[in-house]
Residue frames relative to the residue before (quaternion, step in Angstrom):
aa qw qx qy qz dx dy dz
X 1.0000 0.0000 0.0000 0.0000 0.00 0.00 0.00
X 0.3544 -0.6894 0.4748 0.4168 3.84 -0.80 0.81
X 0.4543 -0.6175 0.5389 0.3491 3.25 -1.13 -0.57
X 0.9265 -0.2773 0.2544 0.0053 2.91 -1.34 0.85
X 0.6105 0.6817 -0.3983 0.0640 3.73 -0.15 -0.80
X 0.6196 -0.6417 0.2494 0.3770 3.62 -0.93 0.37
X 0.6758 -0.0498 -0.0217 0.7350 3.35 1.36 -0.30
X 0.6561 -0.5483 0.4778 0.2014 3.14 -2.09 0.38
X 0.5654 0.3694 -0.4800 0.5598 3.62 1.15 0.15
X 0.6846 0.4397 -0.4151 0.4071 3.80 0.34 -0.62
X 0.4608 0.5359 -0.4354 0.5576 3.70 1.17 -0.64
X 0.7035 0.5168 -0.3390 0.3509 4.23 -0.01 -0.98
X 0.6272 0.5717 -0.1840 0.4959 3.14 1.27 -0.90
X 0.8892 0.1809 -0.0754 0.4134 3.20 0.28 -1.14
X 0.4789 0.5222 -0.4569 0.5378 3.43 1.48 0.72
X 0.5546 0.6459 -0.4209 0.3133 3.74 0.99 -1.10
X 0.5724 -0.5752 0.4564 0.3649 3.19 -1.74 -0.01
X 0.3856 -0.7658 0.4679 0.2143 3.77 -0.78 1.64
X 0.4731 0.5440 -0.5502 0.4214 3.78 0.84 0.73
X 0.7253 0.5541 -0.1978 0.3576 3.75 0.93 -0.71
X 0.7933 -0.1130 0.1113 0.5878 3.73 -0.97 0.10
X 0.8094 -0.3021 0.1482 0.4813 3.47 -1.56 -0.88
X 0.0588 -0.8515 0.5190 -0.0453 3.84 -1.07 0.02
X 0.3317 -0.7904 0.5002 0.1227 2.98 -0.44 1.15
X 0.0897 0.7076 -0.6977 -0.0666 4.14 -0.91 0.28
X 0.4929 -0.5189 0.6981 0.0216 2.68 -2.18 0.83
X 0.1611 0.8638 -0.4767 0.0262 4.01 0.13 1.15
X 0.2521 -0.8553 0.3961 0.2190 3.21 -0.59 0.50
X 0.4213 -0.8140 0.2819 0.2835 3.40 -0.24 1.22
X 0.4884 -0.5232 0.6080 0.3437 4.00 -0.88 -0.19
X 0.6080 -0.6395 0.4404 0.1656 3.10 -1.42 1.35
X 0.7333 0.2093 -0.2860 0.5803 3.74 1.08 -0.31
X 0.4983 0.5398 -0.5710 0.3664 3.53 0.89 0.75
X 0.5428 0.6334 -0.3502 0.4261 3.23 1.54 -0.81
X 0.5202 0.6709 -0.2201 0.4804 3.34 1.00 -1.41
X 0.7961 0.3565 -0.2010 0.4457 3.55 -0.07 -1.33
X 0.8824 0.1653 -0.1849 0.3997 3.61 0.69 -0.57
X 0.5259 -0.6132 0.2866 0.5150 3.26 1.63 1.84
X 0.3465 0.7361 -0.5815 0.0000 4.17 -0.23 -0.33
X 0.4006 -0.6667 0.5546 0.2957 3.41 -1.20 -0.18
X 0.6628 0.5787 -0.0924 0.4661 2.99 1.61 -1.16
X 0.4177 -0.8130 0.3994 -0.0706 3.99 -1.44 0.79
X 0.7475 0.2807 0.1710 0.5773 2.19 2.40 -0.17
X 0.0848 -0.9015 0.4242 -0.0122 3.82 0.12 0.92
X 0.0288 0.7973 -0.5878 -0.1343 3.56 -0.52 0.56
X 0.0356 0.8525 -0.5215 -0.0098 3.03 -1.06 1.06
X 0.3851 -0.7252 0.4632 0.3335 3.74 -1.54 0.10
X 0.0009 -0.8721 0.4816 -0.0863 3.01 -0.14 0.77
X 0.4614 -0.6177 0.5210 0.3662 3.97 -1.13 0.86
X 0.7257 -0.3680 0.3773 0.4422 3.28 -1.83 0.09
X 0.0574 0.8182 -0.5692 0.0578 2.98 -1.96 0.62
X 0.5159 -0.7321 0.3927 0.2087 3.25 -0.96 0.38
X 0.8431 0.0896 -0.1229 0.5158 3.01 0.40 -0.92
X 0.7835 -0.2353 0.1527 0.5544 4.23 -0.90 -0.82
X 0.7632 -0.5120 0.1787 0.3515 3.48 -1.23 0.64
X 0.4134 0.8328 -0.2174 0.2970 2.87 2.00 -0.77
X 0.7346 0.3526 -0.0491 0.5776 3.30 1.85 -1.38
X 0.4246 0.7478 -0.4058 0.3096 3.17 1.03 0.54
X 0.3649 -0.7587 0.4846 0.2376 3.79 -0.43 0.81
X 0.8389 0.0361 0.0052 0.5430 3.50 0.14 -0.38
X 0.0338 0.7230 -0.6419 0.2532 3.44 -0.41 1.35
X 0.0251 -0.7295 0.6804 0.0646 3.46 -0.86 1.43
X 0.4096 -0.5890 0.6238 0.3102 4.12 -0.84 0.75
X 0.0451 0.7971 -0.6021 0.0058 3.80 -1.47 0.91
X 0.3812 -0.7670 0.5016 0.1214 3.46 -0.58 1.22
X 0.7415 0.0804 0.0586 0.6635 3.52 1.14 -0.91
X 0.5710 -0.6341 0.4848 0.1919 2.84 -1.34 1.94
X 0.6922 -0.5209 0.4879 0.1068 3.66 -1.16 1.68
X 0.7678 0.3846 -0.1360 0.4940 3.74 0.59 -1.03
X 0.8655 0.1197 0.0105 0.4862 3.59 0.53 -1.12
X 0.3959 -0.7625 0.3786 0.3442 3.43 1.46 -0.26
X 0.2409 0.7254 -0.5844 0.2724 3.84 1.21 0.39
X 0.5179 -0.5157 0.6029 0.3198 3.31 -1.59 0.90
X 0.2868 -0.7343 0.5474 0.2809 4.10 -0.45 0.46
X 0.5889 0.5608 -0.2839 0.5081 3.82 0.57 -0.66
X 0.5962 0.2263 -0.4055 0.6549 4.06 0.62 -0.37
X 0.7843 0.4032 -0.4072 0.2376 3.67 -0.27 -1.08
X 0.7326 0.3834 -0.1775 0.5336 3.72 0.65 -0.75
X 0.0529 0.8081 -0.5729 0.1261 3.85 0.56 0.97
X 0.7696 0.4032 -0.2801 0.4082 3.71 0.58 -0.74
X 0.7469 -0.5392 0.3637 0.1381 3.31 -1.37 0.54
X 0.5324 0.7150 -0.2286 0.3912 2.70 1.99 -0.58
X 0.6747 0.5010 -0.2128 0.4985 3.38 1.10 -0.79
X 0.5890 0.6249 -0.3596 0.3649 3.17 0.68 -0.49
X 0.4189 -0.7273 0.5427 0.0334 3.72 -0.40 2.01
X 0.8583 -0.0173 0.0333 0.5118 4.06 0.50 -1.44
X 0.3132 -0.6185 0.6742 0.2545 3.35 -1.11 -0.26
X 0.1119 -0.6623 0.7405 -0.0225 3.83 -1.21 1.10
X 0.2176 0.7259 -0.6502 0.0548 3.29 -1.00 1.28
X 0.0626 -0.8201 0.5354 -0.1922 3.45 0.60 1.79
């Protein structure tokens, strides 16, 4: 089954290849990162420029709550695991 997404520019973004121009990712956070920074939340969506390697090495990373294109809350719309691109367990 495909998946989902809330619109077709955020779908472009976050399907593209994360070495290239801009790009959206879908990270999933560690349980004592969650911990450490009091969250409620399991999950981060960010924009971020190409890269190589893990988000960790990413120069310029902007954190987004609502999708940029349609204005969807990202946390209700993306609930499954499926989407989920890395795993941060700083």
């Amino acid at each position: 089954m495909e998946k989902k997404y809330c619109c077709d520019k955020f779908k472009a973004l976050a399907t593209g290849r994360k070495e290239y121009g801009l790009n959206i990712r879908i990270v999933k956070l560690s349980q004592s990162f969650v911990e450490r920074g009091q969250l409620t939340f399991d999950r981060s969506f960010m924009i971020t420029e190409g890269y190589s390697g893990g988000i960790n090495e990413c120069k310029k990373v902007l954190a987004i709550e609502y999708c940029p294109f349609c204005g969807t809350r990202l946390n209700k719309f993306y609930k499954s695991g499926d989407y989920v691109q890395e795993v941060v367990s700083l």
